[in-house]
Structures are given as C-alpha cells and as structure tokens.
VOBA-1610 file (N, C-alpha, C; in pm, whole numbers, padded with zeros to 5 digits, always signed):
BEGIN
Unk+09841+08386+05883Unk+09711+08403+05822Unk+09660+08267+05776Unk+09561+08211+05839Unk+09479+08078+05760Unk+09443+08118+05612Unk+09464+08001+05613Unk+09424+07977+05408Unk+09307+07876+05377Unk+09289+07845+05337Unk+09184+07716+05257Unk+09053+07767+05261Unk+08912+07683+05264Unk+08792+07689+05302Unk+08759+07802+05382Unk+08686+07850+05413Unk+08643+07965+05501Unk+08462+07922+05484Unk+08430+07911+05620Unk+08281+07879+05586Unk+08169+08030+05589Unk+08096+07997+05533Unk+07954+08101+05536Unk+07911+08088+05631Unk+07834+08234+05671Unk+07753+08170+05823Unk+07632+08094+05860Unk+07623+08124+05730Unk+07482+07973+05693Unk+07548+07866+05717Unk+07669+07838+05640Unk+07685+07658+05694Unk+07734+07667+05839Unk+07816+07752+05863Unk+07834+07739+06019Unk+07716+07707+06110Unk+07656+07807+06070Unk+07469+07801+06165Unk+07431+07625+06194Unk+07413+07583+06044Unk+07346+07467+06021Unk+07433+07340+06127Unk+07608+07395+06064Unk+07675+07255+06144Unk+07634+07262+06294Unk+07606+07405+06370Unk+07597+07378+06509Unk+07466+07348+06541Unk+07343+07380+06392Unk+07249+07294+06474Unk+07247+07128+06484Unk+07317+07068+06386Unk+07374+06939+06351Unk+07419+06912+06518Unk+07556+06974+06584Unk+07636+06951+06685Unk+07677+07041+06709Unk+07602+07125+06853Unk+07683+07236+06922Unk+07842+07264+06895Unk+07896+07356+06846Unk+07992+07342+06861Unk+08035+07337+06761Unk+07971+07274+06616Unk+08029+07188+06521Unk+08105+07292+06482Unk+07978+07431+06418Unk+07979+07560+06324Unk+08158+07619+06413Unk+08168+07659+06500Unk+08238+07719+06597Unk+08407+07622+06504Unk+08401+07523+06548Unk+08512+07403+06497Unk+08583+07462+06381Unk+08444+07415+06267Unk+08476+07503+06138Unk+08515+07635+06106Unk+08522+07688+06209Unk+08560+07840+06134Unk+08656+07884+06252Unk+08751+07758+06306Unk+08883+07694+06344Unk+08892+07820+06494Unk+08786+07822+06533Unk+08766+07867+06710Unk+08752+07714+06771Unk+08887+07715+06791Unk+08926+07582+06873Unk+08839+07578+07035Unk+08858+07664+07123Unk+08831+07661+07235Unk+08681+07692+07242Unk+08632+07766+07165Unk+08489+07779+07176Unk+08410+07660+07123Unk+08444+07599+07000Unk+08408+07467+06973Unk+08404+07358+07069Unk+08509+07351+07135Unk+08496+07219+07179Unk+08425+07249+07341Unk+08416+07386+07409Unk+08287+07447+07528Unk+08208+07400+07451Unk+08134+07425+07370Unk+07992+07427+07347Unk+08001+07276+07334Unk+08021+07181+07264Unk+08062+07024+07243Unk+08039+06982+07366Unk+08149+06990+07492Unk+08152+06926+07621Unk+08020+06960+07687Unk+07986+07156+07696Unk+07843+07142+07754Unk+07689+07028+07684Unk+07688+07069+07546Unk+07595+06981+07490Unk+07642+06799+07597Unk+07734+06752+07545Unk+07727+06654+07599Unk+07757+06628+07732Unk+07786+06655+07812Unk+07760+06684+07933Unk+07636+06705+07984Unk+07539+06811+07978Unk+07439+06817+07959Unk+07320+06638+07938Unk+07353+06624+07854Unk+07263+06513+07769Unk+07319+06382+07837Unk+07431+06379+07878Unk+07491+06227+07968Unk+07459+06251+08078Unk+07425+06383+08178Unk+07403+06416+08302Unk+07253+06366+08301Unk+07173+06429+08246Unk+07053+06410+08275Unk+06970+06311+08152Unk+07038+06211+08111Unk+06988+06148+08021Unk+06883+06199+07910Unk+06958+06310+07869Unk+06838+06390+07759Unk+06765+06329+07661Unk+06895+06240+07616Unk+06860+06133+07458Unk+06785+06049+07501Unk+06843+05955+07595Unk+06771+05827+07618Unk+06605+05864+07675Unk+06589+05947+07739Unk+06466+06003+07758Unk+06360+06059+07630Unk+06447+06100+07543Unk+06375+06129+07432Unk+06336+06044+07357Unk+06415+05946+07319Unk+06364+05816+07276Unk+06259+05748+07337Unk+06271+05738+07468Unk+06133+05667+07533Unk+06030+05768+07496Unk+06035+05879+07490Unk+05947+06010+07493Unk+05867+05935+07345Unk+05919+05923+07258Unk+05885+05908+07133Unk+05827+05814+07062Unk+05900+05712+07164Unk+05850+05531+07146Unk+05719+05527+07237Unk+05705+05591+07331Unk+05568+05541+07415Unk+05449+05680+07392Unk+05526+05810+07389Unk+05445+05895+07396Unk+05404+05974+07545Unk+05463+05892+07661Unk+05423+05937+07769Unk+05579+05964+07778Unk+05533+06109+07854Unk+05680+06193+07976Unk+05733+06125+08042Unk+05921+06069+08006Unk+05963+05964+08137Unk+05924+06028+08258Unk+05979+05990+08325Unk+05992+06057+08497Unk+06140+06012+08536Unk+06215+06109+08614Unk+06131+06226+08676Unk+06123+06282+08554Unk+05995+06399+08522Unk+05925+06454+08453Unk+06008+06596+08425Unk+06042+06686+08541Unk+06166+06793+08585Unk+06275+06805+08510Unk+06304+06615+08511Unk+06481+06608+08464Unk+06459+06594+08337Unk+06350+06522+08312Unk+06365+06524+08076Unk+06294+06644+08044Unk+06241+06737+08108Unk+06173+06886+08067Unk+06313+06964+08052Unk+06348+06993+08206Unk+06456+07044+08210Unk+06605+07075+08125Unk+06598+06882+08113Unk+06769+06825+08077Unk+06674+06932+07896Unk+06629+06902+07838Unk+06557+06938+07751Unk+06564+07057+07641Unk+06529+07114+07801Unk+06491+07343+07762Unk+06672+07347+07754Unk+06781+07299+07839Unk+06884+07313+07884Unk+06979+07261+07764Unk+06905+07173+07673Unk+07046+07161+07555Unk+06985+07198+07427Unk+06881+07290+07417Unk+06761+07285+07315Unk+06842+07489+07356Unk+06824+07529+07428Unk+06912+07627+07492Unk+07027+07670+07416Unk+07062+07559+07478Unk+07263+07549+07458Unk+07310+07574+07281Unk+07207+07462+07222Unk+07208+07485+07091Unk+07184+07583+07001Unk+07072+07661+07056Unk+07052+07811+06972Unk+07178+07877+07018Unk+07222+07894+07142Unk+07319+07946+07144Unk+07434+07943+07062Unk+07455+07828+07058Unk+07561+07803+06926Unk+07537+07838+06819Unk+07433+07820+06752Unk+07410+07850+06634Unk+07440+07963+06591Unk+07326+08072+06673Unk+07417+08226+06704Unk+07543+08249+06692Unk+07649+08183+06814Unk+07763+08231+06845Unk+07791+08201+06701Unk+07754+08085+06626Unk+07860+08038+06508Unk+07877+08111+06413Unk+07737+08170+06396Unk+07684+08266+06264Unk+07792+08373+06291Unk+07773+08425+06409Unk+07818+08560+06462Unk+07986+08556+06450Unk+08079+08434+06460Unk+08164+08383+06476Unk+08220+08415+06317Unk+08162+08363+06202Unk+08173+08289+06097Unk+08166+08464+06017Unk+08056+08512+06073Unk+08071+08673+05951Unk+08218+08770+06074Unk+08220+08745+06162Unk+08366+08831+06249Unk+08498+08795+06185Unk+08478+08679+06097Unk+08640+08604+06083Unk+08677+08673+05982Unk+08825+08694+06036Unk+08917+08749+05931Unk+08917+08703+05837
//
C-alpha cells in the first residue's frame, strides 16, 4: 500500500496542463505518465511545434508549412486535454 502525499485531482489536472503526463507521474501511474510525456514530446520535436510557436508570436505571421504548425498544434493542444482528463480521472480512481 503507498503512503505519503496523495494528490487532488485539481493538482493533478493543473500538473498535466503544466506537462502532459506530469498529473499521471504524481499520482505514481508510472507507465501512463511517461506515454503521455514521450507523445507530447515527440509530437513537438517531430513537427517543430515550439519553435514554430515562437516565430508565430515574434512575427505574427503563420510559419510554413502552414499544415505542419496548425496541425503539429491541434495534435499536442489534443494530447494535453487528454491528459488532463486522464489525470483528474486517474487521481479521484486512486486507492
């Protein structure tokens, strides 16, 4: 039986909107934490999500291709609600 800390599903929620994955970590779902982690980043190193967003922000105009920073985008903007969910959902299931 684990002992110590036990998180709420509010902070769980919050850590995975912080870092996919994070909420999942914390409430010591090893294997589901670190899926959601590798997809987020995976995701974001595949199709340069960040670095695109930054230009997005600094110039104001859509890098190009236009597809791949929309896409890479909807696809970890996605990924992340998902987590958040799973974490919440994760965090009130725990023993």
């Amino acid at each position: 039986m684990a002992t110590g800390w036990t998180p709420t599903p509010t902070v769980a929620t919050l850590l995975s909107a912080l870092l996919p994955g994070l909420g999942q970590l914390c409430c010591r779902r090893w294997g589901r934490g670190a899926a959601f982690m590798a997809g987020a980043i995976g995701v974001d190193a595949g199709l340069d999500v960040t670095a695109s967003m930054m230009a997005f922000v600094r110039t104001g105009v859509i890098p190009s291709p236009r597809g791949q920073f929309l896409g890479g985008a909807l696809i970890v903007a996605g990924l992340a609600v998902w987590s958040m969910l799973d974490a919440r959902r994760t965090a009130i299931n725990r023993p």
